[in-house]
C-alpha positions as a Python dict, from the first residue, in 0.01 Angstrom:
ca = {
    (1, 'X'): (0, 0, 0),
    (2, 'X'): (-179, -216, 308),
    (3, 'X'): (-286, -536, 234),
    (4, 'X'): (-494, -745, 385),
    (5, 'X'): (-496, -1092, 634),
    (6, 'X'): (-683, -1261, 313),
    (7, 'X'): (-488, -1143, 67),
    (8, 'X'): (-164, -1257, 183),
    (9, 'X'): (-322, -1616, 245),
    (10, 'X'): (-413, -1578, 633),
    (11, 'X'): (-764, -1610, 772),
    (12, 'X'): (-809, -1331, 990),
    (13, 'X'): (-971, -1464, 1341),
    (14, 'X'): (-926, -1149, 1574),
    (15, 'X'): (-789, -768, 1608),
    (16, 'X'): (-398, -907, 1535),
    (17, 'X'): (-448, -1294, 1489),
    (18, 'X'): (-473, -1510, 1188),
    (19, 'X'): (-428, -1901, 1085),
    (20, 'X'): (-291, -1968, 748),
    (21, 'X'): (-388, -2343, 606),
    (22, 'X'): (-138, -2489, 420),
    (23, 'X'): (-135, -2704, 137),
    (24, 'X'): (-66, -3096, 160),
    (25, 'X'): (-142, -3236, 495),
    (26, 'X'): (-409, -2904, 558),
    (27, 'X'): (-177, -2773, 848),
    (28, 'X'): (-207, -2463, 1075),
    (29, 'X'): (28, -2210, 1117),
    (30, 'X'): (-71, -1919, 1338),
    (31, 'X'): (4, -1539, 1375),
    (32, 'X'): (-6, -1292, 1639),
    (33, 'X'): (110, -923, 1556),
    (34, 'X'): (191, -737, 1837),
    (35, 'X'): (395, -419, 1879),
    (36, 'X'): (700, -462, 1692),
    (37, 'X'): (692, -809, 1725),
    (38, 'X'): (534, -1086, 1542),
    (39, 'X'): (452, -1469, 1734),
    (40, 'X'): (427, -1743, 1465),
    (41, 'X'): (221, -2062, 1590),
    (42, 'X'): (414, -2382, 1387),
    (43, 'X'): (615, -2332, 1091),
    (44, 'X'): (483, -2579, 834),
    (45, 'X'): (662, -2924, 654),
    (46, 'X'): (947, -2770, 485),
    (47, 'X'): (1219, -2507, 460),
    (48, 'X'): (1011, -2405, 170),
    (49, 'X'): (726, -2380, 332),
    (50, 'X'): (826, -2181, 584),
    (51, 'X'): (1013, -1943, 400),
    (52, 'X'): (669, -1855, 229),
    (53, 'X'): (509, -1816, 587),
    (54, 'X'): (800, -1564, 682),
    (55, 'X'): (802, -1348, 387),
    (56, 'X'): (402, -1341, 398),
    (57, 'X'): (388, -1250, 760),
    (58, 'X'): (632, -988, 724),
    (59, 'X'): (451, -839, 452),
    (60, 'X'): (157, -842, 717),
    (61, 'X'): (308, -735, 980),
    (62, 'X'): (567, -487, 858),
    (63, 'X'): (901, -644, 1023),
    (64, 'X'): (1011, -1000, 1074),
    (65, 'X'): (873, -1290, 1288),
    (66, 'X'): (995, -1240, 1616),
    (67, 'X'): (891, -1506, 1789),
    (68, 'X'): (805, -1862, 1696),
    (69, 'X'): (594, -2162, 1907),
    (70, 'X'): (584, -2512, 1804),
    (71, 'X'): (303, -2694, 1909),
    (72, 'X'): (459, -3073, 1912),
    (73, 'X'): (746, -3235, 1742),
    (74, 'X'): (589, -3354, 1429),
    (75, 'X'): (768, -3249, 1074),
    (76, 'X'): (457, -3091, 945),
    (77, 'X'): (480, -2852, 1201),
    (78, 'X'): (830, -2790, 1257),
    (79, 'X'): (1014, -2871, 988),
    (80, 'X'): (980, -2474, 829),
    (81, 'X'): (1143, -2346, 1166),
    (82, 'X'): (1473, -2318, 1101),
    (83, 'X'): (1381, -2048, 810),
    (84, 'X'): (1263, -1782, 1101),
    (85, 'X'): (1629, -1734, 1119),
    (86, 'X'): (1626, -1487, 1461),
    (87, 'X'): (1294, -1611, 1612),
    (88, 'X'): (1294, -1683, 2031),
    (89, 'X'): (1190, -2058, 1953),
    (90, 'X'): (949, -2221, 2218),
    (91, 'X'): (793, -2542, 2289),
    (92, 'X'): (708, -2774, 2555),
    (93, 'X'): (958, -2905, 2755),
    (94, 'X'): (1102, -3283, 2586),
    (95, 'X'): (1044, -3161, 2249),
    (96, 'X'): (1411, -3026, 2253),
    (97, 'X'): (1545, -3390, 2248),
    (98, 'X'): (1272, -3487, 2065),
    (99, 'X'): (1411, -3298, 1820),
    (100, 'X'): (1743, -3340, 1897),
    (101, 'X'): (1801, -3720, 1870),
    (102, 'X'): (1533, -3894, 1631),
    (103, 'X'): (1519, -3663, 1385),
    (104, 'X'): (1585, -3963, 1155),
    (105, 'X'): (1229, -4122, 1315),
    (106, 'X'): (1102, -3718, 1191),
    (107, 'X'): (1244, -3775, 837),
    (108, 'X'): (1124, -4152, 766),
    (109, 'X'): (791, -4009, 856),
    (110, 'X'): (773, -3733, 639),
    (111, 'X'): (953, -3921, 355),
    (112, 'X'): (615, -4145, 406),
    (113, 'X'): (414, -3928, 455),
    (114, 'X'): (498, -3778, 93),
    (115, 'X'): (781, -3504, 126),
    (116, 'X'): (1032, -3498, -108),
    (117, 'X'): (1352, -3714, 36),
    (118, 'X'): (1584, -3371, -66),
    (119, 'X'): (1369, -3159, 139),
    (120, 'X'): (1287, -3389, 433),
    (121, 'X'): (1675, -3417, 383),
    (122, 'X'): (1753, -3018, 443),
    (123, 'X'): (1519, -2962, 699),
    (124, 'X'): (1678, -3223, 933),
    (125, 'X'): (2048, -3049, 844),
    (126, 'X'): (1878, -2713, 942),
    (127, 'X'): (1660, -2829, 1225),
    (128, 'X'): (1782, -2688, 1599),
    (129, 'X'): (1645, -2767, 1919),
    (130, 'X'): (1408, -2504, 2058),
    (131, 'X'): (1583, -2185, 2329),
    (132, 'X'): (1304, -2201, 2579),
    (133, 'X'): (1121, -2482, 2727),
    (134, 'X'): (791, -2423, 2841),
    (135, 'X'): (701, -2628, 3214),
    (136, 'X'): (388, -2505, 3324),
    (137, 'X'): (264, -2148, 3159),
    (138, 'X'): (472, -1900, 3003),
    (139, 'X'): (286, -1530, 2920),
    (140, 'X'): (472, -1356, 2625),
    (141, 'X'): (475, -987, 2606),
    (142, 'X'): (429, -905, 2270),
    (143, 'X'): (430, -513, 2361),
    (144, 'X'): (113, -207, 2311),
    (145, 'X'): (-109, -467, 2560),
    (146, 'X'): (-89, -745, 2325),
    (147, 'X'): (29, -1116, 2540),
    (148, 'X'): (30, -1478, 2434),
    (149, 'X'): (-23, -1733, 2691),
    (150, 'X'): (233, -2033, 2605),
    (151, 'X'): (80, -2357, 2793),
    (152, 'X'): (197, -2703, 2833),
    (153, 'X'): (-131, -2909, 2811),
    (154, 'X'): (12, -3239, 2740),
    (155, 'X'): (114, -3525, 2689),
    (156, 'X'): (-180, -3628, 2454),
    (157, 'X'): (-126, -3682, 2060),
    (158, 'X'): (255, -3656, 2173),
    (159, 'X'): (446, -3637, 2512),
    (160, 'X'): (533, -3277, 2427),
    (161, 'X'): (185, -3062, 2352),
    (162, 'X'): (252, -2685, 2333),
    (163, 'X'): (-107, -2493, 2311),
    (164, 'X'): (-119, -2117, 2237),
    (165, 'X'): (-384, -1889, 2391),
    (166, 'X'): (-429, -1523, 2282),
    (167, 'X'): (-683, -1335, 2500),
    (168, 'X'): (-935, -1079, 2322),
    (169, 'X'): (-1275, -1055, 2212),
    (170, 'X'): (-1324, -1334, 2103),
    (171, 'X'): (-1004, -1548, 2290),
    (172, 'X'): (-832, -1793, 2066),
    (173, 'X'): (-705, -2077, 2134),
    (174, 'X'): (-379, -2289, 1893),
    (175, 'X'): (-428, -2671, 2014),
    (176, 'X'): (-194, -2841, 1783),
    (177, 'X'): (-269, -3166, 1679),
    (178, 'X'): (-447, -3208, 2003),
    (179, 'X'): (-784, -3115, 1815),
    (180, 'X'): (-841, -3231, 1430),
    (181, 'X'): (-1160, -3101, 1228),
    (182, 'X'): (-1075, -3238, 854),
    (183, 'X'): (-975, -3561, 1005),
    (184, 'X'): (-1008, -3828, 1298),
    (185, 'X'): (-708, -3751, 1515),
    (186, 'X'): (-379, -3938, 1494),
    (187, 'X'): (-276, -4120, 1754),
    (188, 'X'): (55, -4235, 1638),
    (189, 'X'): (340, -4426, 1855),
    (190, 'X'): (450, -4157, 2040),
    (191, 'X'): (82, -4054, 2152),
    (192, 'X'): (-29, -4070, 2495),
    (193, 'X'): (-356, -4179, 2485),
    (194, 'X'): (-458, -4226, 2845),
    (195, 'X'): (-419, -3892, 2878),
    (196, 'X'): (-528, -3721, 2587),
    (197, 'X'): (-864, -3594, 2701),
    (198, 'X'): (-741, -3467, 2991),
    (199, 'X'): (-535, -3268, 2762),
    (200, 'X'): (-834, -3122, 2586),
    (201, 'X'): (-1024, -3060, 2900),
    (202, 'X'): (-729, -2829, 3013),
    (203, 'X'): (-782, -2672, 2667),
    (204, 'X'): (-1138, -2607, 2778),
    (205, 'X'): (-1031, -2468, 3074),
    (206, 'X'): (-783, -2225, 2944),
    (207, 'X'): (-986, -2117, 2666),
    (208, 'X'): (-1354, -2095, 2772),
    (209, 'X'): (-1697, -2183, 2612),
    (210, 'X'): (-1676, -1859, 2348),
    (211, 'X'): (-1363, -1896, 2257),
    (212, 'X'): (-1202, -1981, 1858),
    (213, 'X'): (-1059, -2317, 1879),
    (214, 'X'): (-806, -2364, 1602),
    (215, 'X'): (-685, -2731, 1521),
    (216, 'X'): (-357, -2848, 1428),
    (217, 'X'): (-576, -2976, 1071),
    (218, 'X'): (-891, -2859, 907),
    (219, 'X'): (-1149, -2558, 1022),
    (220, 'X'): (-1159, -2320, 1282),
    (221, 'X'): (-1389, -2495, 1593),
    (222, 'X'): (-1577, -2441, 1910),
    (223, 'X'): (-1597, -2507, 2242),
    (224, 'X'): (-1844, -2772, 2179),
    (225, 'X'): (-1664, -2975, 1878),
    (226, 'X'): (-1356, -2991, 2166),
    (227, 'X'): (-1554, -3123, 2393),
    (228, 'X'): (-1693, -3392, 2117),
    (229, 'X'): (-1369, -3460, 2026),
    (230, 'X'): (-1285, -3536, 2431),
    (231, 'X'): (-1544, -3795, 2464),
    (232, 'X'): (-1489, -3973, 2119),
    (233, 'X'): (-1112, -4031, 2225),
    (234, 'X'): (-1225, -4103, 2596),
    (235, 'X'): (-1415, -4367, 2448),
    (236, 'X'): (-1192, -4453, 2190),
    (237, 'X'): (-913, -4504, 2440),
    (238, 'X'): (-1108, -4672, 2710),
    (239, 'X'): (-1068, -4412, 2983),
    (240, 'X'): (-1267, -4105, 3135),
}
């Protein structure tokens, strides 16, 4: 029996590509079927959590996550990853020893944040660096014409911004936390915010006027709210 994007809890946004907000800090996680293969954008705050987002996108897509991108460092968005057992793991370059060495920084902040001690606990034990680093651009071949454009727009909310761009009619666009719609952005201490909107202006570039913006938090956005968001933390920030 086929079932559908909405029924499985995924927002369908194009032919192939979905978001899927989760519960508790309203968090992204993104999907990209291609040909055999399956691209997951984050992997949500727990081992839990991203054990649901496997088993529902292999119900969608008909065979396991394949691949896996992880937009920045922070434990709402990676701390599910280490449940895509298998998964090519990517993210921008410094996010491996981000990961690496403070994950006890990652698990004080998710223990305040509200996550259960026992499973901020597991997904530390669990939690591996990421296989491939991502310098510049890296294009996935997801197979039957289907890519994914892996871009390193950062630094901005964090040294290590990953941003994932799917071509198509219409192109969409995973910022991260880069871009927030059901909140003011977080700027925490490892932000870099001299150089945040240039971050979204390379978003901009890469994506285009028409294209689906889809925050890191809240609803899906356009060309226009990123460009909002630019000069509100340009001003914010005191630079251009």
């Amino acid at each position: 029996m086929t079932v559908t994007w909405e029924e499985l809890g995924w927002e369908r946004l194009a032919d192939g590509v979905g978001r899927c907000r989760l519960p508790g800090w309203d968090c992204t996680s993104g999907l990209v079927l291609g040909a055999g293969t399956a691209l997951m954008v984050d992997a949500g705050s727990s081992l839990a959590e991203g054990a649901r987002l496997r088993e529902r996108a292999q119900r969608l897509a008909g065979h396991r996550v394949t691949h896996l991108a992880l937009t920045h460092p922070h434990f709402d968005h990676v701390f599910g990853a280490a449940a895509l057992a298998g998964a090519e793991v990517y993210a921008a370059v410094g996010a491996d020893a981000a990961l690496a060495h403070e994950r006890e920084e990652l698990r004080l902040d998710a223990v305040r944040n509200g996550l259960p001690a026992a499973d901020a606990d597991e997904a530390v034990d669990a939690l591996a660096p990421p296989r491939h680093l991502v310098c510049g651009e890296w294009t996935l071949d997801l197979g039957d014409g289907r890519q994914a454009l892996l871009a390193n727009v950062g630094p901005g909310h964090t040294a290590h911004d990953l941003a994932v761009l799917v071509p198509g009619a219409p192109e969409v666009v995973f910022c991260g936390d880069l871009v927030e719609e059901s909140g003011e952005p977080q700027a925490g201490p490892d932000a870099v915010p001299a150089r945040w909107p240039d971050a979204l202006d390379r978003l901009l570039s890469l994506g285009g006027e028409d294209a689906l913006y889809v925050p890191g938090h809240g609803a899906v956005v356009d060309s226009a709210f990123v460009r909002r968001q630019r000069d509100v933390l340009a001003a914010r920030f005191g630079v251009s």
